[in-house]
PDB file with one MODEL, atoms N, CA, C and O in Angstrom:
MODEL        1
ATOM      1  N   UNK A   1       1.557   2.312  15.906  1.00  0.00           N
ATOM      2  CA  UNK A   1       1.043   2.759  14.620  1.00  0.00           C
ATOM      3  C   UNK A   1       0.544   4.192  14.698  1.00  0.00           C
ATOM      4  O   UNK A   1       0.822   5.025  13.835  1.00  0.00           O
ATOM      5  N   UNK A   2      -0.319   4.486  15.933  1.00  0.00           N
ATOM      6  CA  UNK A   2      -0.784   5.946  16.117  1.00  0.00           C
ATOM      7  C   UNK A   2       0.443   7.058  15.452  1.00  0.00           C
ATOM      8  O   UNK A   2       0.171   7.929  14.626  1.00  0.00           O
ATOM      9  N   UNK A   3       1.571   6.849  15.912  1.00  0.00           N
ATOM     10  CA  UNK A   3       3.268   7.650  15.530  1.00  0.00           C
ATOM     11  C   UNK A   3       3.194   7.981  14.119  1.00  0.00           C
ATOM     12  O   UNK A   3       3.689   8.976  13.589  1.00  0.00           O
ATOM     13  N   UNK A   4       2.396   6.866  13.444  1.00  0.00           N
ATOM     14  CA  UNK A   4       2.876   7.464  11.605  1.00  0.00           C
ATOM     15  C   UNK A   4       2.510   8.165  11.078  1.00  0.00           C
ATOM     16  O   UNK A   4       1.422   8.623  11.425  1.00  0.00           O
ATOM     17  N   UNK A   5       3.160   8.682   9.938  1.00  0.00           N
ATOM     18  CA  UNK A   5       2.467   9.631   9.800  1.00  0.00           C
ATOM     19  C   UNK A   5       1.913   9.320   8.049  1.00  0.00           C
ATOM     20  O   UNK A   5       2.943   9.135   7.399  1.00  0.00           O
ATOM     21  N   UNK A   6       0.721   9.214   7.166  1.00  0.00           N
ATOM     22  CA  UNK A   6       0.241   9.390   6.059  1.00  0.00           C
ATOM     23  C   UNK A   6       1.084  10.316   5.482  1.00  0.00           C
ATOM     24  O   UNK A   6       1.301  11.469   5.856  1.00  0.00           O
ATOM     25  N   UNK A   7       1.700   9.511   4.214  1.00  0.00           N
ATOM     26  CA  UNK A   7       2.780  10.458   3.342  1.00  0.00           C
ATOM     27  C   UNK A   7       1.874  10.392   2.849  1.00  0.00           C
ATOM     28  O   UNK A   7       1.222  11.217   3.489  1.00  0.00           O
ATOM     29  N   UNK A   8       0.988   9.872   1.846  1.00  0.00           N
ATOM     30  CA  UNK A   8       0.617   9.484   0.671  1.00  0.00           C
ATOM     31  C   UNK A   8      -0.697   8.722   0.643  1.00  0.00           C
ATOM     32  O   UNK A   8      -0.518   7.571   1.042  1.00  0.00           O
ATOM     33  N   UNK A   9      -2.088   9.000   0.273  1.00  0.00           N
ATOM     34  CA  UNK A   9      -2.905   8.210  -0.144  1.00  0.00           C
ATOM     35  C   UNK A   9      -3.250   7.988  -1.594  1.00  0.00           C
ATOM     36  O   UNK A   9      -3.694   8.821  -2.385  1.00  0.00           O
ATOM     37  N   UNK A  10      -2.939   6.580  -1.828  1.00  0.00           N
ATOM     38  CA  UNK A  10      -2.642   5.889  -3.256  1.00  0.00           C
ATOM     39  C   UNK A  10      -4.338   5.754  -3.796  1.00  0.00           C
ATOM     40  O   UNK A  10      -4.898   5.736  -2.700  1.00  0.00           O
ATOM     41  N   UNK A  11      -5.041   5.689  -4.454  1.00  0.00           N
ATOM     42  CA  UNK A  11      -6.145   5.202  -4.844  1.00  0.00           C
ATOM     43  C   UNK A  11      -6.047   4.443  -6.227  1.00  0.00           C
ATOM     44  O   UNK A  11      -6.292   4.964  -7.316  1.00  0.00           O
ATOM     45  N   UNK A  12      -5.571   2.872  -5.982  1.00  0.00           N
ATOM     46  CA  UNK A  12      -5.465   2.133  -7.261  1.00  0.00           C
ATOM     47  C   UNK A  12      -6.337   1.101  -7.685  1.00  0.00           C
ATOM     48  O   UNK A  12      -6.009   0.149  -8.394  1.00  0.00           O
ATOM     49  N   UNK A  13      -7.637   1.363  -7.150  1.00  0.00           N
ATOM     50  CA  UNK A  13      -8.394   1.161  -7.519  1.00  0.00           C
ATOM     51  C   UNK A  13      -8.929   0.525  -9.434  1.00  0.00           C
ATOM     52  O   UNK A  13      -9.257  -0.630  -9.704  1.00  0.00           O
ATOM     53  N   UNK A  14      -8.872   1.400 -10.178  1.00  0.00           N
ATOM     54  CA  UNK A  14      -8.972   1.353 -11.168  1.00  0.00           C
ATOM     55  C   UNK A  14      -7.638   0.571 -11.798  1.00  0.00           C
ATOM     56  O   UNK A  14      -8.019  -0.182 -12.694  1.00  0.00           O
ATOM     57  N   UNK A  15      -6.698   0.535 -11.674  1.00  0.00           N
ATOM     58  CA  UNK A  15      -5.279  -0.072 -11.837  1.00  0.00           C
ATOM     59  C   UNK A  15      -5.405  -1.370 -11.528  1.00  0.00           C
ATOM     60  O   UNK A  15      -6.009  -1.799 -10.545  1.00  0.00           O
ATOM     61  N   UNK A  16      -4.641  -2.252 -12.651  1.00  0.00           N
ATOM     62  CA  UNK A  16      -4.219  -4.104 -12.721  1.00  0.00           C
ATOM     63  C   UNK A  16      -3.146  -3.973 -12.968  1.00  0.00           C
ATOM     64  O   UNK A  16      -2.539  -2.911 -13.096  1.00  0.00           O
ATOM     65  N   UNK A  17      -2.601  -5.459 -13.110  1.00  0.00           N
ATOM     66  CA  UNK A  17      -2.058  -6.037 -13.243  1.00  0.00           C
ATOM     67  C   UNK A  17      -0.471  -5.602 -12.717  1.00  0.00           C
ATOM     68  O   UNK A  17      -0.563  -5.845 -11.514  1.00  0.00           O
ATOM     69  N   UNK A  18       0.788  -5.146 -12.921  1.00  0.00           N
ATOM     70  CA  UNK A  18       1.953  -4.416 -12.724  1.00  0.00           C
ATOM     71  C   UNK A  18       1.414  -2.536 -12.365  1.00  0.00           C
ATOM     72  O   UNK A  18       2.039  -1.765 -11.637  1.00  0.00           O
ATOM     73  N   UNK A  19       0.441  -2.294 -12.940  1.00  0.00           N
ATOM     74  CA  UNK A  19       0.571  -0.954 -12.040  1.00  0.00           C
ATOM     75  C   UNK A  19       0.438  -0.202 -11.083  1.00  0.00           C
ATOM     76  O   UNK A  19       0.928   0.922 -10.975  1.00  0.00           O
ATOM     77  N   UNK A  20      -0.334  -0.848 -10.201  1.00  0.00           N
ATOM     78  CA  UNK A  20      -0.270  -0.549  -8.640  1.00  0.00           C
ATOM     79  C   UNK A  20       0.844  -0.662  -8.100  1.00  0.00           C
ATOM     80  O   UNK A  20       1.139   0.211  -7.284  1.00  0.00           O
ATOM     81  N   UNK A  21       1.815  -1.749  -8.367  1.00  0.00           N
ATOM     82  CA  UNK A  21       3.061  -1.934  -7.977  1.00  0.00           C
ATOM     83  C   UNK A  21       4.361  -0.898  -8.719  1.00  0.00           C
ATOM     84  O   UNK A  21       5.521  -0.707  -8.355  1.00  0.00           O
ATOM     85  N   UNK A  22       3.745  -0.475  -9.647  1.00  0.00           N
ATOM     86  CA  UNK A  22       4.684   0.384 -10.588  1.00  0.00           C
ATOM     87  C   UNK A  22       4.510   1.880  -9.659  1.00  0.00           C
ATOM     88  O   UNK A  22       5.429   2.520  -9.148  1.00  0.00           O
ATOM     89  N   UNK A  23       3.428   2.111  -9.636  1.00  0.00           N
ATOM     90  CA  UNK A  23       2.982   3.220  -8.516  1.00  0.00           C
ATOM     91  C   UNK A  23       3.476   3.532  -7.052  1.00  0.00           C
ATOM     92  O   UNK A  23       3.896   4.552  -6.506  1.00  0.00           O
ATOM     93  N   UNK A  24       3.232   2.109  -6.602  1.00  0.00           N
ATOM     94  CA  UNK A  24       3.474   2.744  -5.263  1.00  0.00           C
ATOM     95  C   UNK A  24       4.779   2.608  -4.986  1.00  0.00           C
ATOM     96  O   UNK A  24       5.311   3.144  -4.014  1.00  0.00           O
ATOM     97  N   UNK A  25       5.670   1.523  -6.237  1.00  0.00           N
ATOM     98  CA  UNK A  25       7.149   1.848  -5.940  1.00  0.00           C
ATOM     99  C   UNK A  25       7.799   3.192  -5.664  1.00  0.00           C
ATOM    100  O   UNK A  25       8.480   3.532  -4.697  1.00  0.00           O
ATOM    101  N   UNK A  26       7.402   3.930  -6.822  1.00  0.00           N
ATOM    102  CA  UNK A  26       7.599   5.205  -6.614  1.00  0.00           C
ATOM    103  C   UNK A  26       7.274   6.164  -5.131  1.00  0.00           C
ATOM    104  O   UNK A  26       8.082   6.894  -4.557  1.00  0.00           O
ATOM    105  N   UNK A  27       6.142   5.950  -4.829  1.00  0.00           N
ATOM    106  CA  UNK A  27       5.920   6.407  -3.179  1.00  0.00           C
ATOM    107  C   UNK A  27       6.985   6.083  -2.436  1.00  0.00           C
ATOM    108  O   UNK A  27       7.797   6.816  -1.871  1.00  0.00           O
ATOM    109  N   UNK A  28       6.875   4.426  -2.508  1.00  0.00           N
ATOM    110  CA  UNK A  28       7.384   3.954  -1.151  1.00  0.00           C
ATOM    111  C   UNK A  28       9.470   4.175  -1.056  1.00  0.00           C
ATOM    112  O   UNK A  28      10.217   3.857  -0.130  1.00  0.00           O
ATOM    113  N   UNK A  29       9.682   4.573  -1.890  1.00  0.00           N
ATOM    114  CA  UNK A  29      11.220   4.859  -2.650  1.00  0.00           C
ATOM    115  C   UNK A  29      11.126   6.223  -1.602  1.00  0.00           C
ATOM    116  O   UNK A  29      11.730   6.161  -0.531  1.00  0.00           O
ATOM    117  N   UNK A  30      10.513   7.186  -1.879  1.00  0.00           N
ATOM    118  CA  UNK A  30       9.815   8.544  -0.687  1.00  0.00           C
ATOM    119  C   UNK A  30       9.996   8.659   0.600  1.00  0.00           C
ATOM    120  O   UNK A  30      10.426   9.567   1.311  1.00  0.00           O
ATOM    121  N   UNK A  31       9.426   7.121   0.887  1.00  0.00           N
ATOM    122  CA  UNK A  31       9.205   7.383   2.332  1.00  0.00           C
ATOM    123  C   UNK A  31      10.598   7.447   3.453  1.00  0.00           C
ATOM    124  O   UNK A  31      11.732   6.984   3.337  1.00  0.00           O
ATOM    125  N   UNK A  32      10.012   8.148   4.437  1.00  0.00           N
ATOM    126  CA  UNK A  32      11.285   8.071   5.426  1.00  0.00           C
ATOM    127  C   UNK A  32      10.614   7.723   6.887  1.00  0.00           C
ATOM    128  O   UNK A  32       9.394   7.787   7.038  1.00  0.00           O
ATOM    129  N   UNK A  33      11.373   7.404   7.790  1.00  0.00           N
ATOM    130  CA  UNK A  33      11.027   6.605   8.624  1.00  0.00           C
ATOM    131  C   UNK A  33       9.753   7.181   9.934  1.00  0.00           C
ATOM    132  O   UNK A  33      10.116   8.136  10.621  1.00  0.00           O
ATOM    133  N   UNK A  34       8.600   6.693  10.163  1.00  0.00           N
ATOM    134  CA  UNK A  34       7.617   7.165  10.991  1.00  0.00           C
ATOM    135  C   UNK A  34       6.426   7.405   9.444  1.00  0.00           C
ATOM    136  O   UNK A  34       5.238   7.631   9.670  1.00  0.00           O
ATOM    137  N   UNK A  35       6.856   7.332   8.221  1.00  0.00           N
ATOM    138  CA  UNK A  35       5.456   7.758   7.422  1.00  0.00           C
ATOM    139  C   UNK A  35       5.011   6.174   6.859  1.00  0.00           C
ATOM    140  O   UNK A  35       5.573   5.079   6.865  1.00  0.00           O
ATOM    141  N   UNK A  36       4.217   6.483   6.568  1.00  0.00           N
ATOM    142  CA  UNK A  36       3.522   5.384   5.569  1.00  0.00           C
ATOM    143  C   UNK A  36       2.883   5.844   4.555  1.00  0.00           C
ATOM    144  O   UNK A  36       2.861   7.002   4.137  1.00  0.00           O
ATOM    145  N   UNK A  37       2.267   4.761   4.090  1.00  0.00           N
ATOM    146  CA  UNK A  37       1.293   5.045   2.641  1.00  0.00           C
ATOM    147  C   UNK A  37       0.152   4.353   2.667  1.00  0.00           C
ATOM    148  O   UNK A  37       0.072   3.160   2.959  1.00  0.00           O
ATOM    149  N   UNK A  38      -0.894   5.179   2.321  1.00  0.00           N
ATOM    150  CA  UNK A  38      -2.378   4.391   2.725  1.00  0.00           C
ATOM    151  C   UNK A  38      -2.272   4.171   1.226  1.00  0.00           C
ATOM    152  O   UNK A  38      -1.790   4.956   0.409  1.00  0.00           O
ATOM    153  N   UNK A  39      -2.944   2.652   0.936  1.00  0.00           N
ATOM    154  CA  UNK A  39      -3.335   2.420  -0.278  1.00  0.00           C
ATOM    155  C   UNK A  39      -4.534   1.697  -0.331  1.00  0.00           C
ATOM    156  O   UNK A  39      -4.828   0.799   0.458  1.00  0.00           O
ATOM    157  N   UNK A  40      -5.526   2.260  -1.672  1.00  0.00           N
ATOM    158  CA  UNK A  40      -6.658   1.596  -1.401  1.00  0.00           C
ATOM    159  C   UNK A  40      -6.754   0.984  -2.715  1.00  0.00           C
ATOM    160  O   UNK A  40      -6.485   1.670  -3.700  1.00  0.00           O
ATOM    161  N   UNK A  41      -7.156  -0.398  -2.859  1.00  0.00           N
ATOM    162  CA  UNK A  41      -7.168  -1.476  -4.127  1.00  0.00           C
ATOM    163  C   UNK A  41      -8.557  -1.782  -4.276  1.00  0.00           C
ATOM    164  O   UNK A  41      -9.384  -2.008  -3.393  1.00  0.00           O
ATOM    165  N   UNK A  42      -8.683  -1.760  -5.411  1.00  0.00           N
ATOM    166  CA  UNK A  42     -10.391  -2.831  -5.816  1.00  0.00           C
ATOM    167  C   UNK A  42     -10.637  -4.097  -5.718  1.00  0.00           C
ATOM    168  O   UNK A  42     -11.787  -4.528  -5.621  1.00  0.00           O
ATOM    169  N   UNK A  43      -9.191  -5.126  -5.737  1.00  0.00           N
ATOM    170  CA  UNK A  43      -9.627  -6.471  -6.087  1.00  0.00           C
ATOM    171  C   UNK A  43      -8.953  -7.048  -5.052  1.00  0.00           C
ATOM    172  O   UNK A  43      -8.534  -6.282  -4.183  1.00  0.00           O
ATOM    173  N   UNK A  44      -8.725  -8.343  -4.927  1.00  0.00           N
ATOM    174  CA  UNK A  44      -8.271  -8.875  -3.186  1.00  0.00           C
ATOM    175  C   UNK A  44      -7.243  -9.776  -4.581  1.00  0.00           C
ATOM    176  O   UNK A  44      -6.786 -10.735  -3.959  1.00  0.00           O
ATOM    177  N   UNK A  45      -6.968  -9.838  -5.353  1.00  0.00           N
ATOM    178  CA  UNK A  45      -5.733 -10.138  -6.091  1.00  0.00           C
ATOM    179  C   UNK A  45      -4.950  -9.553  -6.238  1.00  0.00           C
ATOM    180  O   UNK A  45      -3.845 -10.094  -6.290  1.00  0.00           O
ATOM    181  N   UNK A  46      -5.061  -8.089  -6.393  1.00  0.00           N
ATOM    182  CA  UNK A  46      -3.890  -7.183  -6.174  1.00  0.00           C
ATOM    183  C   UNK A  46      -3.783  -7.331  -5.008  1.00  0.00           C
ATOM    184  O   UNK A  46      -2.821  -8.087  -4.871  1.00  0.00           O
ATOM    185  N   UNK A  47      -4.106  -7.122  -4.222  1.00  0.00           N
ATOM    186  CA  UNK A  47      -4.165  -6.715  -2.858  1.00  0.00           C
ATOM    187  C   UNK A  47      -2.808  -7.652  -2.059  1.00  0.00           C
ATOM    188  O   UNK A  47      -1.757  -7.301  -1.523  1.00  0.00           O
ATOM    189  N   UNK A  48      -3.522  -9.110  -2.332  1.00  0.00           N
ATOM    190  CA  UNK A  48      -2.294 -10.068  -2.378  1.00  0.00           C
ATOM    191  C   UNK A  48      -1.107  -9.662  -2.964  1.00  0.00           C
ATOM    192  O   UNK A  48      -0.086  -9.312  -2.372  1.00  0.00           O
ATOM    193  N   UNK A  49      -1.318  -9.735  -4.327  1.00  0.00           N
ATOM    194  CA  UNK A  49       0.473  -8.924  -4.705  1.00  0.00           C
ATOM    195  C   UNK A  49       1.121  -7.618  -4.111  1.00  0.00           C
ATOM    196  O   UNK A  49       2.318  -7.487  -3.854  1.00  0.00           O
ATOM    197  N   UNK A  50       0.469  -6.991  -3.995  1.00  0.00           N
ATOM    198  CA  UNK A  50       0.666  -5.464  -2.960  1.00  0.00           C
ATOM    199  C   UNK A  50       1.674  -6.499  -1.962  1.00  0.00           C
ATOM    200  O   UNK A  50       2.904  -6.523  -1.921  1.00  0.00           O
ATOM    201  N   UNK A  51       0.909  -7.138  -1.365  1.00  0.00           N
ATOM    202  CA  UNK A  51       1.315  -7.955   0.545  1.00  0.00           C
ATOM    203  C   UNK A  51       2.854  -8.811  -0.290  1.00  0.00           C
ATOM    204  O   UNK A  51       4.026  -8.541  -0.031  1.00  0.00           O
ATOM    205  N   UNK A  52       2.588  -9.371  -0.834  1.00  0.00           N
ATOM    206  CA  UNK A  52       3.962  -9.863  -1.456  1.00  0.00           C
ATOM    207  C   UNK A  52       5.272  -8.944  -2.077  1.00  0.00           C
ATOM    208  O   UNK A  52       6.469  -9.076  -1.819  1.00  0.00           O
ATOM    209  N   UNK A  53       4.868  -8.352  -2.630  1.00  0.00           N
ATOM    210  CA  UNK A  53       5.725  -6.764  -3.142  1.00  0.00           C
ATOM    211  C   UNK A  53       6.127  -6.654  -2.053  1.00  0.00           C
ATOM    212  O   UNK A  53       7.347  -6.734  -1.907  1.00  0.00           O
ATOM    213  N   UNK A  54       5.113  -6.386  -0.651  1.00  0.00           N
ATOM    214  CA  UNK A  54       6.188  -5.349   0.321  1.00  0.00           C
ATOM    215  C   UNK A  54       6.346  -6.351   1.323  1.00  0.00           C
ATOM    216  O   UNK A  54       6.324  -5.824   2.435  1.00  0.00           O
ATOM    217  N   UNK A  55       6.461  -7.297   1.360  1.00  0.00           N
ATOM    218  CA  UNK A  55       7.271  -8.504   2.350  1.00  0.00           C
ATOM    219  C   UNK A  55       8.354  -8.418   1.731  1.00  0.00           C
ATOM    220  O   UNK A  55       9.349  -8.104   2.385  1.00  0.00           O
ATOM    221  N   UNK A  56       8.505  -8.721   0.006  1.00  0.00           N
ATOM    222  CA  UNK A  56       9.827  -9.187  -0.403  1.00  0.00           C
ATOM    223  C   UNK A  56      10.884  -8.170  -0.343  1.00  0.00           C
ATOM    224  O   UNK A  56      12.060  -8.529  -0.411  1.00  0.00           O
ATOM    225  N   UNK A  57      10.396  -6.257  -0.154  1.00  0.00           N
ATOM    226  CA  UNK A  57      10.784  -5.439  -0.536  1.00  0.00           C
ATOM    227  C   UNK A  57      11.152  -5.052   1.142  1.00  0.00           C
ATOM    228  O   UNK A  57      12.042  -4.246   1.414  1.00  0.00           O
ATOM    229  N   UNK A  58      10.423  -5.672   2.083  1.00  0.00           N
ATOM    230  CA  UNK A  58      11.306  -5.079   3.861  1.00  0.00           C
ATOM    231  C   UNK A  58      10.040  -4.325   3.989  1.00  0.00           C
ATOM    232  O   UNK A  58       9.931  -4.207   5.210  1.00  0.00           O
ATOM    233  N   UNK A  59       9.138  -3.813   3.511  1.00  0.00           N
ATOM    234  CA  UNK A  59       8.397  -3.168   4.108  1.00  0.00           C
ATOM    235  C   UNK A  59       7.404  -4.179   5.149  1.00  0.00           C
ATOM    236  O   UNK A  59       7.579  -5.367   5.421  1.00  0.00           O
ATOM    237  N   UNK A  60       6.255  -3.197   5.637  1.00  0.00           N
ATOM    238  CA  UNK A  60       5.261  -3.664   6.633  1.00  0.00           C
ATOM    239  C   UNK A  60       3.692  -3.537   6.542  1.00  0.00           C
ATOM    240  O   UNK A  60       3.115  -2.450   6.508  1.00  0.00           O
ATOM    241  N   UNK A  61       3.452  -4.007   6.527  1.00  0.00           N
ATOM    242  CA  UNK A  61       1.678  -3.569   6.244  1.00  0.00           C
ATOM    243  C   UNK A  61       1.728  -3.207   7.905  1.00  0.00           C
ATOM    244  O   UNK A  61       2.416  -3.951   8.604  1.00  0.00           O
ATOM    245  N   UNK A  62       1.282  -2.504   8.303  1.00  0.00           N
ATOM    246  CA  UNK A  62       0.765  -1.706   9.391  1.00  0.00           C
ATOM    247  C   UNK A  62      -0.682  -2.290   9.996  1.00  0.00           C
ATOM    248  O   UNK A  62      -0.929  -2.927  11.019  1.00  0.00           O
ATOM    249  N   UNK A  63      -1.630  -1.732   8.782  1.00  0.00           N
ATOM    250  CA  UNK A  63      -3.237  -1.683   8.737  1.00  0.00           C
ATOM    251  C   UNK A  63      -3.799  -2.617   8.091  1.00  0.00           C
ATOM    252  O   UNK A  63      -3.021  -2.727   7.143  1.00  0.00           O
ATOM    253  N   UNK A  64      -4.518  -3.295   7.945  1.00  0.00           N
ATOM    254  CA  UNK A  64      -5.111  -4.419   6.723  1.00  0.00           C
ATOM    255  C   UNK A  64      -6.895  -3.749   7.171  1.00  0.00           C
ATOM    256  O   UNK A  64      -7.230  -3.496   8.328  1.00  0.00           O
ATOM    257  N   UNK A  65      -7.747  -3.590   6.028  1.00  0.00           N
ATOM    258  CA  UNK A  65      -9.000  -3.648   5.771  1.00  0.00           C
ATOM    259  C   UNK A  65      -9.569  -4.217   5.039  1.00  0.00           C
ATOM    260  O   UNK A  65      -9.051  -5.150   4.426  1.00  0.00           O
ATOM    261  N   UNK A  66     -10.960  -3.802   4.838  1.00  0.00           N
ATOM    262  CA  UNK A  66     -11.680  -3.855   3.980  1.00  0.00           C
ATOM    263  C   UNK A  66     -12.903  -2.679   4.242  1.00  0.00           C
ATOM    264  O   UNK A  66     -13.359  -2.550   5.379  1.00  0.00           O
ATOM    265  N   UNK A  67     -13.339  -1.936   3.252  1.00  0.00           N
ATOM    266  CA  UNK A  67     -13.907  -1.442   3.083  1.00  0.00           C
ATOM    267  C   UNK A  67     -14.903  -1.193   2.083  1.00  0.00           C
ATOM    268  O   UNK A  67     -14.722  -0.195   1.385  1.00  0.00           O
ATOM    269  N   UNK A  68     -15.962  -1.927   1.862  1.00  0.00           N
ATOM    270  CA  UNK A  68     -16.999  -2.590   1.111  1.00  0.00           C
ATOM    271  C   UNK A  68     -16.310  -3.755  -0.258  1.00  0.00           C
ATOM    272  O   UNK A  68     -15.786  -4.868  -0.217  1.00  0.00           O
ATOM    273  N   UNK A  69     -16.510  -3.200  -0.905  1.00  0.00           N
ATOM    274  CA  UNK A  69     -15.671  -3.453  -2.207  1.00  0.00           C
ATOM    275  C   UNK A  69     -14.205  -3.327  -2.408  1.00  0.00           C
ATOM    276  O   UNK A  69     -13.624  -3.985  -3.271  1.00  0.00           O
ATOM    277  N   UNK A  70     -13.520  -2.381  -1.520  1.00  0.00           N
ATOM    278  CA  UNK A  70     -11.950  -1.810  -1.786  1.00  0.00           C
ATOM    279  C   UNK A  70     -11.329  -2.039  -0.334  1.00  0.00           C
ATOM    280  O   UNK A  70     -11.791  -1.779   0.777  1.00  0.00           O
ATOM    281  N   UNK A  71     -10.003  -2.672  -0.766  1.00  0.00           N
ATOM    282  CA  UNK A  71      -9.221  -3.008   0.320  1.00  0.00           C
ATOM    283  C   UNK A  71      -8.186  -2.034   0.320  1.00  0.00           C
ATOM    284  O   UNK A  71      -7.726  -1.445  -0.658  1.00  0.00           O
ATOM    285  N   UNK A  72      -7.747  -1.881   1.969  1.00  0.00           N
ATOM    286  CA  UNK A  72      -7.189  -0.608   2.385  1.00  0.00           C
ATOM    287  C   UNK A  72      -5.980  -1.337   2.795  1.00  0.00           C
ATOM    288  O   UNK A  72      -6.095  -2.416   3.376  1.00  0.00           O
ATOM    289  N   UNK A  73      -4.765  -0.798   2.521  1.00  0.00           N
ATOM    290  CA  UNK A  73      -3.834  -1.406   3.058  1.00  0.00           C
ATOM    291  C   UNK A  73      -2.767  -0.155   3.444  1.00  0.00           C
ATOM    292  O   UNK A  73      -2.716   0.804   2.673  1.00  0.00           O
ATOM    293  N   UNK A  74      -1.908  -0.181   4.661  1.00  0.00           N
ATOM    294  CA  UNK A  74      -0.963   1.421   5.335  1.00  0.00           C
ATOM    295  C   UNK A  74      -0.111   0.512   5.471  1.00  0.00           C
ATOM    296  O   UNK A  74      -0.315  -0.475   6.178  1.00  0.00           O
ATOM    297  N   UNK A  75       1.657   0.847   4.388  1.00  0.00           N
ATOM    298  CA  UNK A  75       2.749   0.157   4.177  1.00  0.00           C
ATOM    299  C   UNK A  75       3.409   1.420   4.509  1.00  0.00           C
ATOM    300  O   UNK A  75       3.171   2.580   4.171  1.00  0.00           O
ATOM    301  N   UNK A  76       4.662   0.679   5.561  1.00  0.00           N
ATOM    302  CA  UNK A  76       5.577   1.817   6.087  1.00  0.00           C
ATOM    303  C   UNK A  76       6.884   0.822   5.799  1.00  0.00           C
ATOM    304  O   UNK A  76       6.726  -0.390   5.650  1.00  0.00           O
ATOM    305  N   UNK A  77       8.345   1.537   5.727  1.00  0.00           N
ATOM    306  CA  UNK A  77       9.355   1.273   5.855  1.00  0.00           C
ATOM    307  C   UNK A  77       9.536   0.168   7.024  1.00  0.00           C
ATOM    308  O   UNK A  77      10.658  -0.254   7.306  1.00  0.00           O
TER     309      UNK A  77
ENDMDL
END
């Protein structure tokens, strides 16, 4: 994981329902191989759909957190 490199830090925080996923499609369409995307969410329901989005989509969660209130998640190719 040390190797990757941060394309992108997402802050979707404020964002429900389809738009975090509408968002970081767009990133993760970007990425090329060795980067990732830090994304940070407010609710542990997105967060779940985030983890489902990028299982079904081939990607990887890398990182899993938490950080008080907001969950951190680093999705690479």
């Amino acid at each position: 994981m040390s190797s990757l490199k941060i394309y992108k830090e997402l802050d979707l925080t404020s964002s429900s329902c389809a738009g975090p996923i509408g968002e970081l499609s767009s990133v993760v369409d970007e990425l090329r191989d060795g980067e990732a995307v830090k994304v940070i969410l407010g609710d542990e329901a997105t967060k779940k759909d985030i983890t489902l989005w990028s299982k079904k989509r081939g990607l990887k969660i890398v990182q899993e957190s938490q950080e008080g209130n907001k969950y951190v998640l680093l999705i690479a190719k």
